[in-house]
N, C-alpha and C positions, 0 to 999 in steps of 0.2 A: 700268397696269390692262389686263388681256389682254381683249378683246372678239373675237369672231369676227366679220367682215366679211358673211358669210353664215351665214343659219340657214335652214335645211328646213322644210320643213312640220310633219312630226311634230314637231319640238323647238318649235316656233309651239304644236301643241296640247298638246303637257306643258306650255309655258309658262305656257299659260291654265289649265289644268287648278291648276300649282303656283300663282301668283298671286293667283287668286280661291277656293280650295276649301276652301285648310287651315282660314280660321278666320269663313267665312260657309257653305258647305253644308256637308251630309252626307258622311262622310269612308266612310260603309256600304255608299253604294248598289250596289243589287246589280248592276247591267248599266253599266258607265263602261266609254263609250267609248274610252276612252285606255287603260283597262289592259291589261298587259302579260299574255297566254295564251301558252298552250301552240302557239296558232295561226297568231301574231303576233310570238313573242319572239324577239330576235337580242338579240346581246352588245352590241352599241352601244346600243342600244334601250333594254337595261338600266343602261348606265351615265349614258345620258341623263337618266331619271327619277331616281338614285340621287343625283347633283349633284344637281340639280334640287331637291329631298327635300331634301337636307342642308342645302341655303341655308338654308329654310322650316323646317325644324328651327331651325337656330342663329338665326336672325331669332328666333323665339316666344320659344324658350329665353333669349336674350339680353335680352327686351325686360323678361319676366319678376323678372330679375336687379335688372335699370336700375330699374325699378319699385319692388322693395326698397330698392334703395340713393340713392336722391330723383335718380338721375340721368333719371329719367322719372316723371312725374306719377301717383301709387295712387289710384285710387278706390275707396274701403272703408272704413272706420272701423276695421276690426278684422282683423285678420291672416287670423283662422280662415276668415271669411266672406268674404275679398275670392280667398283661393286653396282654394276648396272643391273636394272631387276630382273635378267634372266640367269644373275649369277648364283641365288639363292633360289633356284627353285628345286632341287634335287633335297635342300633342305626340310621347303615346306612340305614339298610330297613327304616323305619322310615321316614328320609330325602327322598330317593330317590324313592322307589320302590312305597311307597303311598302319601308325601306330595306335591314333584316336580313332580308328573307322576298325581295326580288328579289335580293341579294347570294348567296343561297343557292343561287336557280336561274343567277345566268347564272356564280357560281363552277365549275359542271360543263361550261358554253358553252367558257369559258376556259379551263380545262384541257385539254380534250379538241383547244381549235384553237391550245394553244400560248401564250396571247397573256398573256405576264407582268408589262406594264404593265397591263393592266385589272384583273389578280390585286392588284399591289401598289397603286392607290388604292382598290381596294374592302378591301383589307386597314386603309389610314392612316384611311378615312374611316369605318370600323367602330370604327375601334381609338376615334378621337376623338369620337363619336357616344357608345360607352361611358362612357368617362369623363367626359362631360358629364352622362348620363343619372346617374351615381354620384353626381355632386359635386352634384346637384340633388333626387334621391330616396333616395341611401343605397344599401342592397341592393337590386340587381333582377334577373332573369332571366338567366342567361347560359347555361351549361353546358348549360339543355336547353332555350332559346327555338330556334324557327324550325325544332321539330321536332311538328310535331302529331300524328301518327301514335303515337310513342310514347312523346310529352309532350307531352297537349293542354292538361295545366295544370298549365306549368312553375313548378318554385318560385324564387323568389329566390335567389342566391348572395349571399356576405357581399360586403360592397362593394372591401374589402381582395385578396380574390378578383377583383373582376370587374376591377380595376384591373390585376393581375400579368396577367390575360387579354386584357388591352384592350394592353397594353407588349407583351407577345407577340404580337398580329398585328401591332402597328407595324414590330417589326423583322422580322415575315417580309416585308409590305408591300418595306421598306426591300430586302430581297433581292432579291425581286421586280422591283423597279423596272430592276435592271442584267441581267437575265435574256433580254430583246429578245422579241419579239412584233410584232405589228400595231401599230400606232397607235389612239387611239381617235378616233372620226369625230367626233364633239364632244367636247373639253376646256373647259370655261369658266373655266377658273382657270387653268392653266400653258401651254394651247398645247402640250401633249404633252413639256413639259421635263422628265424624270425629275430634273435634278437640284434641282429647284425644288419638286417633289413631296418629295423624299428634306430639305430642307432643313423643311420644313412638319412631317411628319413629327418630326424630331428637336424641333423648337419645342413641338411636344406635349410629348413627352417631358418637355422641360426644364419644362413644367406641372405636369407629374404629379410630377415628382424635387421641384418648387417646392413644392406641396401637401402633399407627405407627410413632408416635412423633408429628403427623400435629399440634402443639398447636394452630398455627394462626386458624386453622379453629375449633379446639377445642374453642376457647375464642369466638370466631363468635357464635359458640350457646348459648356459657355458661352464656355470659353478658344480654341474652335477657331468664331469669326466668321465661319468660309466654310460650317461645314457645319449652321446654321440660319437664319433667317428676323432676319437684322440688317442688312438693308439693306433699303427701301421700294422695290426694283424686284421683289422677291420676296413683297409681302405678299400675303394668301391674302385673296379676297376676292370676292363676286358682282356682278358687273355686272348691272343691272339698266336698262332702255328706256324710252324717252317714248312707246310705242305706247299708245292710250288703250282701247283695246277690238279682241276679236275677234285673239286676246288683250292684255289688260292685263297690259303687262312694267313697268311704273313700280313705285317703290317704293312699296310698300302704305302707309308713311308720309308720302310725298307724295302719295300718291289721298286718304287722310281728310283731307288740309290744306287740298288744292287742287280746291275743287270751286263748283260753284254755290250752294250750301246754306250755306258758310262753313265754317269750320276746325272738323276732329270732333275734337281732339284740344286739349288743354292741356299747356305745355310746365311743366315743372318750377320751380317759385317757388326752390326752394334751389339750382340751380343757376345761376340765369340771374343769381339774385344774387349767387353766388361769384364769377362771373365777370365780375361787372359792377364790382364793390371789388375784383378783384385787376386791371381796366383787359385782360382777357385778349385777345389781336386774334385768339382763333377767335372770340368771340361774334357777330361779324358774319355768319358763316358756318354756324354752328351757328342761329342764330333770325333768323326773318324778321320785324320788329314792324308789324303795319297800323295802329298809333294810335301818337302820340308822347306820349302822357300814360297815368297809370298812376290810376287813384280810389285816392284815400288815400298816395299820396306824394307828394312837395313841388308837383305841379303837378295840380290838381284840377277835372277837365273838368266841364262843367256837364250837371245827366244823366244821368252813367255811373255814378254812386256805385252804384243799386242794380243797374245791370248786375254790377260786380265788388261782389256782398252783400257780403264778408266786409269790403270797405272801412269800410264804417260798424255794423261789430261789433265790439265789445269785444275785445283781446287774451285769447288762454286762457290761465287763470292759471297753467298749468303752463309755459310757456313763457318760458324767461328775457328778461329785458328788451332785450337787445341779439341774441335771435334773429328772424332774419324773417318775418313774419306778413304775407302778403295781398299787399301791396303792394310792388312792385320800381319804382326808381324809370325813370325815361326811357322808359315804356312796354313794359316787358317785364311782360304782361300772362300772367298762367299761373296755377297751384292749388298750395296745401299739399299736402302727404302727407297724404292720407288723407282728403281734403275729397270729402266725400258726395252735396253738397247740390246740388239741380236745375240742368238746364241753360240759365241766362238766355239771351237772344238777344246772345250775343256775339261771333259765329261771323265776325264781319268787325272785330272786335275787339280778339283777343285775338293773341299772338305764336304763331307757325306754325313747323313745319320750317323750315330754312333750306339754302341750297346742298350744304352738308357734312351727312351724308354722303345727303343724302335727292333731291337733286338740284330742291331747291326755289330759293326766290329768293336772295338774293344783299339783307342789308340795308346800302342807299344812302342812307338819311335817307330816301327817298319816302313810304314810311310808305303804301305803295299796298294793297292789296287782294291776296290771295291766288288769283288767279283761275287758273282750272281753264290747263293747257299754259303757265304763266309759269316764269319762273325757267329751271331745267334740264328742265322737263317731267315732273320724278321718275326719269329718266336717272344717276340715282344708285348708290351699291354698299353690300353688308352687309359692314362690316369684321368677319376674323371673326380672321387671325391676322395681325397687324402686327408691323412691324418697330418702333415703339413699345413695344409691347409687350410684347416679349420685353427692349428694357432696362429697362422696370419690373419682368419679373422678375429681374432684374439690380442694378437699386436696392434688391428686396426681400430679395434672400439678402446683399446686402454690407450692409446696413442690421443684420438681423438678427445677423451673424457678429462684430459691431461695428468693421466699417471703412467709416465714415464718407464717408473719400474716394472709396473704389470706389463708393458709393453714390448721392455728387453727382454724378462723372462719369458714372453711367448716368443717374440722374435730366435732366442737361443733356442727354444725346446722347436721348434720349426726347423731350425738350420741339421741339430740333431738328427731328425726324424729323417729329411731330406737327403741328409748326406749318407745315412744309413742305409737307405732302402736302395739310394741310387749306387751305392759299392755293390748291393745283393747282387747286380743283374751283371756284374764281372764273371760269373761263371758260366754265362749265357756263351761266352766266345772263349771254347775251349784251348784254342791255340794260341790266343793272347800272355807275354810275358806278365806273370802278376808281378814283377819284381817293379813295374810302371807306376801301381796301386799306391795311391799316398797312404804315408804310413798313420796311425791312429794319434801321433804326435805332432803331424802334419795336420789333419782336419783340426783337433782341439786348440793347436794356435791358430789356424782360419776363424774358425768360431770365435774364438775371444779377441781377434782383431775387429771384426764386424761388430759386435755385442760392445767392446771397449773404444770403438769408433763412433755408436751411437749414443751412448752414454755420456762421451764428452762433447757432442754436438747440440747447437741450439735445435730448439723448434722446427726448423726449415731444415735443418737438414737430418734431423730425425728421420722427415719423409722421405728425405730424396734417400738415405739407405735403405729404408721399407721398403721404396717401389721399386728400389734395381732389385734388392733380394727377391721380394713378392714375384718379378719378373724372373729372375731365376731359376727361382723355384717351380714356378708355372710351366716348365720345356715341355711340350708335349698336348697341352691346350692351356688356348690363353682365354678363353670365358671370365673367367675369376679378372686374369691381370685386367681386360678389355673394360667391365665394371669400374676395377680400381681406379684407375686412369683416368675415369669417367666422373669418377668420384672425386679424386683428390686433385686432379693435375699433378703429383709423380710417377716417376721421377722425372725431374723438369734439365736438372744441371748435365749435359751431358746426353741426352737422350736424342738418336743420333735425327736431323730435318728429315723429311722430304729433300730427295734430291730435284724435284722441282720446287722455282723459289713460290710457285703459285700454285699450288696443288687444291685450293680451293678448301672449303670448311671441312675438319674433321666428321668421321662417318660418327654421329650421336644416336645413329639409330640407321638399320640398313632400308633400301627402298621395298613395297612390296614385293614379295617375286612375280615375275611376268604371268607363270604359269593361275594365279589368283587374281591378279589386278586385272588382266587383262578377258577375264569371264565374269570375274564378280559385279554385278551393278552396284553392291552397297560397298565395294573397296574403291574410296578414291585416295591414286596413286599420288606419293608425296612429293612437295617442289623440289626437294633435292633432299640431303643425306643429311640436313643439319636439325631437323627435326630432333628435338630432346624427347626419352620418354619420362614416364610422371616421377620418376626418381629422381631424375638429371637438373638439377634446381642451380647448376653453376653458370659461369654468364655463357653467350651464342658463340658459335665460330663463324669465322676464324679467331682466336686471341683466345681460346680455350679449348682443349687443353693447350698450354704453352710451347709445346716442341711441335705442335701437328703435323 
């Protein structure tokens, strides 16, 4: 993980400014101090903010994702109402208003002083800022955004479009990169390695070649392991600080956990129980439990029942009998999908962030209290392109091509990489027992259970262990899982409902955000969320994906 040893002042007040602003103040206001003018702007200055932005994009965008796919807890009954279109507008500002609109002024900074590393990451990080923004809304703005003058209301391009557009700045980026210029004064991600940028780069790619079926050009990157992102000294990823205020660098996931108030957030029911019947040794690392009993599974504190209501309510009869409803056992205390209902006083209760990737505690059996600077402080990072990751997509195209065994060997060298990286962050919480830590005899029989489970599995359920793994492994942002899901319909067996029996069609595409729909003349807002973008060629919802 690259961190810089020193940071400036100004990157101190974009910090505070990117940490606290996107998704608690006003993204409008007219006089911010930290904006970048005509008065104030240097090329560093701009590429400062533009990182900065990009994290806090892919953070929302990702959480988003994790939310649909149960790898993060939904609050909403209903699809429609839980992603109405003024929920993603902190998103789009994000994209447009500050990351493509400062990309535009300091692209003429850079050119004019030469400097063809700052050209080629505002090229890679344009390029993948698009195609997320695609794979998340379908058509949007390309061709004539971040020209107001003489397109104050640009229209959407087809998505298929903005994606050949978004692969074209990659590989000018990718030029760029060997071109030589300055350095830039803050890197938060590579440390100024273009070849580390130039590998990130191509791992998009191979996203996009993934998405849209191109295997041919998929296998073009994938066969040459030096020139993308398949080894975990190169994954692409934000470092984030245990500074608590003045600014707040912690990750915003550890600020809602770890506080005086108690834990603002509930950890996912269907994950913590996948991982708790597969014996997985992230789960220590992934949740932190402050109660060692759970209302309504085998051990039943005296009490609590109406803390966790749903304990002593009836299963929904839509819900098959061997799905999990409510209760986890060993005290992994969390919500269904889609569970609505008010927030009991369980805020010192319930299961929190954990060390991975949130830079929270580290669970040792203590079953302590989630208190405000524990654990790593929230000294944590947003995983955004891993070396995992890229052999899921690796599992996904040999899976599909029907070879089986290219498939397990990526699936294995994934689990590997995954399980490694995610032990690293156990010295984030200093006071944690390591004697907790599964031993290295413990992960390699995990490993060859999952690897020798998919092996002897047909066809069908090849995927459904792909997609719980793929899900897994995604903790932290579900972008990638959100795709997959979208793609395949896994994992299907087990993948926990909607706790409403009518929660209407899955979200195949989110709606404009209010903050564009509702200015733009050339955005017309869509009939609802079931819209597919040009990727999404499987049948309509509801009846797709199968678990919605």
């Amino acid at each position: 993980m690259k961190k810089l040893n020193k940071i400036s002042a100004i990157v101190l007040l974009f910090l505070g400014l990117a940490f606290t602003s996107c998704e608690t103040t006003d993204l409008d206001l007219l006089e911010d101090p930290n904006e970048i003018t005509t008065d104030n702007a240097s090329l560093d200055r701009f590429l400062t903010r533009i990182q900065i932005d990009f994290a806090s994009f892919m953070r929302q965008m990702g959480r988003n994702g994790a939310q649909l796919t149960r790898i993060e807890y939904m609050f909403g009954r209903t699809y429609v109402n839980v992603y109405q279109p003024v929920a993603l507008d902190g998103e789009w500002t994000l994209a447009y208003q500050r990351m493509f609109s400062d990309m535009a002024a300091a692209e003429t900074l850079a050119v004019a002083e030469e400097n063809f590393l700052h050209l080629g990451v505002m090229r890679i990080l344009k390029g993948y800022t698009l195609i997320t923004l695609v794979d998340n809304f379908g058509d949007v703005p390309f061709s004539q955004a971040t020209n107001p003058s003489e397109f104050p209301a640009p229209m959407a391009d087809p998505g298929a479009d903005v994606y050949a557009g978004a692969l074209a700045l990659i590989d000018e980026g990718i030029d760029f990169l060997g071109q030589g210029g300055n350095t830039l004064e803050n890197d938060f991600y590579y440390d100024n390695d273009a070849d580390q940028w130039r590998r990130l780069a191509n791992s998009v790619k191979m996203q996009a070649y993934l998405t849209t079926g191109n295997t041919s050009a998929f296998n073009a990157i994938a066969n040459s392991p030096a020139s993308y992102i398949s080894s975990s000294a190169d994954d692409f990823e934000w470092p984030y600080g245990a500074n608590e205020a003045n600014p707040d660098t912690r990750h915003p996931g550890y600020a809602a956990d770890y506080n005086t108030s108690g834990a603002g957030r509930y950890r996912s029911v269907w994950l913590m129980n996948t991982m708790l019947e597969l014996d997985d040794p992230r789960r220590r690392y992934y949740f932190y439990r402050q109660n060692d009993c759970t209302p309504g599974a085998s051990c039943d504190p005296d009490g609590n029942q109406t803390t966790l209501g749903c304990s002593v309510q009836p299963r929904p009869v839509h819900f098959p009998g061997d799905m999990i409803f409510c209760s986890v056992e060993d005290g992994y205390w969390g919500r269904d999908h889609g569970n609505d209902n008010g927030i009991p006083p369980d805020g010192f209760l319930r299961t929190v962030a954990g060390v991975y990737p949130y830079g929270g505690r580290f669970d040792d059996d203590t079953f302590g209290s989630a208190t405000l600077g524990s654990g790593g402080g929230g000294a944590g990072i947003m995983p955004i392109m891993l070396a995992s990751y890229t052999d899921f997509m690796r599992a996904e195209v040999a899976l599909g091509s029907g070879n089986a065994g290219a498939a397990q060997s990526a699936l294995q060298g994934a689990l590997n990489k995954s399980i490694d990286k995610v032990q690293g962050f156990a010295n984030l919480d200093s006071d944690a027992d390591d004697s907790f830590e599964p031993t290295s005899a413990e992960v390699n029989a995990y490993i060859s259970s999952v690897t020798s489970s998919f092996s002897s599995a047909n066809t069908n359920g090849k995927w459904e262990i792909l997609g719980n793994q793929h899900f897994i492994n995604h903790y932290g942002n579900g972008l990638l899982p959100y795709n997959f899901y979208r793609r395949q319909g896994f994992p299907n067996d087990g993948l926990q409902f909607n706790i409403e029996p009518n929660p209407g069609g899955f979200v195949r595409s989110f709606f404009y955000p209010a903050n564009e729909a509702n200015v733009n003349s050339n955005i017309t807002q869509k009939p609802n969320v079931g819209v597919q973008v040009f990727w999404d060629n499987n049948p309509a919802s509801p009846g797709f994906p199968p678990a919605n």
